[in-house]
C-alpha positions in Angstrom: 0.0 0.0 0.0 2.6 2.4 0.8 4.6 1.6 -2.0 1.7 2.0 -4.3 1.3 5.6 -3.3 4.6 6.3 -3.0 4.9 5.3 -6.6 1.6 8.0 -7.5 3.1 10.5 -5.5 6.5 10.2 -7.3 3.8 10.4 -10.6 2.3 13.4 -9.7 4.1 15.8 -7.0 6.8 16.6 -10.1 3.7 17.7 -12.3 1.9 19.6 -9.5 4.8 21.3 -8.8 5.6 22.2 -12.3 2.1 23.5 -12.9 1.6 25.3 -9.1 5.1 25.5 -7.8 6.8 23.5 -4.8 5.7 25.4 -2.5 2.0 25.9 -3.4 2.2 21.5 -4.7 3.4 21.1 -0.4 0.2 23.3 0.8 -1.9 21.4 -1.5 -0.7 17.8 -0.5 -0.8 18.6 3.1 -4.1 20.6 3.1 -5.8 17.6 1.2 -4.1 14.7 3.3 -6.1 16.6 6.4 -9.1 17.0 4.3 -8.9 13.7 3.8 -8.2 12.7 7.5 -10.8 14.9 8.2 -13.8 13.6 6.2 -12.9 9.6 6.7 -12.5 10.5 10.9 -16.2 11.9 10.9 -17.8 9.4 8.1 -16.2 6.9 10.5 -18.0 8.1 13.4 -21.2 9.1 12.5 -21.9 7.1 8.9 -20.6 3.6 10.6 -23.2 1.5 8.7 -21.8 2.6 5.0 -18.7 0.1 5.2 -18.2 -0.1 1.5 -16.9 3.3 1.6 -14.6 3.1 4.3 -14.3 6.1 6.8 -11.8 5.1 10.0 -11.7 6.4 13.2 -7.9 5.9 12.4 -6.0 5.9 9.2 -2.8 5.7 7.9 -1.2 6.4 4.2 -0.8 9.1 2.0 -4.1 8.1 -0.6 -5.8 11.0 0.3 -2.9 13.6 -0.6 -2.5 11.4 -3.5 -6.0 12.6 -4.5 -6.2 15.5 -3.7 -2.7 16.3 -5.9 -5.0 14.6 -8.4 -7.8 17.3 -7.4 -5.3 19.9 -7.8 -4.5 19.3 -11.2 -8.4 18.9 -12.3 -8.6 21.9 -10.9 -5.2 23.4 -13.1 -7.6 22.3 -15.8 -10.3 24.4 -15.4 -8.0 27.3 -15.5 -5.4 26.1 -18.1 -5.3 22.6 -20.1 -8.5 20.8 -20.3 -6.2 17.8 -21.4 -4.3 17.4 -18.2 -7.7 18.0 -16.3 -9.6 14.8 -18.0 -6.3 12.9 -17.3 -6.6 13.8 -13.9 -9.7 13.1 -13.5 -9.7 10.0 -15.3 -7.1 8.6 -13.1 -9.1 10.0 -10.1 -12.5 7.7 -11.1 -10.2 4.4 -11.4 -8.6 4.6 -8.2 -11.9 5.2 -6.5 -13.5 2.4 -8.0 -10.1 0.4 -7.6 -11.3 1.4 -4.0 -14.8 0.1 -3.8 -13.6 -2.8 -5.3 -11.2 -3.6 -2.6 -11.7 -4.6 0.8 -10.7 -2.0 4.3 -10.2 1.0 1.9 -11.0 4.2 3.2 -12.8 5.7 0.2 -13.8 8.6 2.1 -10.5 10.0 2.9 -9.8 9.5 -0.9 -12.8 11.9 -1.5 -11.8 14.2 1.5 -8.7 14.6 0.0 -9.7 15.0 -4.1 -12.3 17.5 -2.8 -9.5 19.0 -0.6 -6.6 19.5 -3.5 -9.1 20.6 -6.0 -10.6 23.7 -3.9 -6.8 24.6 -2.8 -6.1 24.4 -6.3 -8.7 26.5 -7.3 -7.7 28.8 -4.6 -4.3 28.7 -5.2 -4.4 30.4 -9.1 -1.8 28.3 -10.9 -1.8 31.0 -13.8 0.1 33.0 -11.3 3.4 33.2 -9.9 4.7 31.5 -7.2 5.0 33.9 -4.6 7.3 33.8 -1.6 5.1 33.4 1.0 3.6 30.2 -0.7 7.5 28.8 -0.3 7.1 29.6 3.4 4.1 28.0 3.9 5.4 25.0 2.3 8.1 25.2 4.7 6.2 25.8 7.7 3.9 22.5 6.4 6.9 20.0 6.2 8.2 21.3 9.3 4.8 20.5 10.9 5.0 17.4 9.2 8.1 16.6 10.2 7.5 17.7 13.9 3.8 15.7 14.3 5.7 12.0 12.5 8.3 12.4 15.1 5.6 12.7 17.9 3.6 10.0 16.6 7.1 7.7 16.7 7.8 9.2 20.4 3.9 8.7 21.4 3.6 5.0 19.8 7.1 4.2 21.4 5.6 5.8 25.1 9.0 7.8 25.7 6.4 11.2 26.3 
């Protein structure tokens, strides 16, 4: 599983960040890996009884961010190439249905985070310039990043 998305990510973080910048493709992983978080968390707790579409009260992996960079660039699409947009989104449909297909997938935090990456896309104009405060926030995310994985290792080994 993790090799699987580490393989999509490889796929698609170059082409986000070629279309948005690495700094605006960062904010848009991370904000749609929460989304998705987000979204499968609360299906999880209050839509218990739809099973075929996952929702955890914990979950683990990067398929959400995966979607939402997939969000991103539909997104990129309705501003720029219409061609990248229906790959996108083409891509998008097959992994979701790859999804209900297979068993203890969290579908929801896939949706969480397309739905995520495409309205920070949309947000985050790709027809303009990077600007430096997008490379800080970028920043600021992996450092977050960085900081909540080494409290998850410290928390799951008890030493605080």
């Amino acid at each position: 599983h993790i090799l699987f998305n580490m393989l999509w990510v490889r796929q698609l973080a170059p082409a986000t960040a070629d279309l948005f910048g690495a700094g605006r493709m960062v904010i848009i992983y991370t904000v749609a890996g929460a989304c998705g978080f987000l979204l499968s968390s609360v299906a999880g707790y209050f839509l218990p009884g739809i099973p075929i579409l996952g929702g955890a009260q914990m979950t683990i992996g990067a398929s959400a961010a995966v979607f939402g960079l997939l969000g991103a660039l539909v997104a990129y699409g309705r501003r720029g190439s219409s061609l990248i947009s229906r790959e996108a989104m083409g891509y998008a449909i097959m992994l979701f249905v790859f999804g209900l297909i297979m068993p203890g997938v969290d579908n929801y935090g896939h949706a969480g985070g397309f739905g995520g990456g495409y309205l920070v896309g949309r947000w985050l104009n790709p027809l303009r310039p990077e600007r430096v405060d997008h490379v800080l926030a970028g920043i600021v995310l992996l450092l977050a990043s960085l900081l909540a994985i080494l409290a998850s290792i410290l928390d799951g080994m008890r030493i605080f």
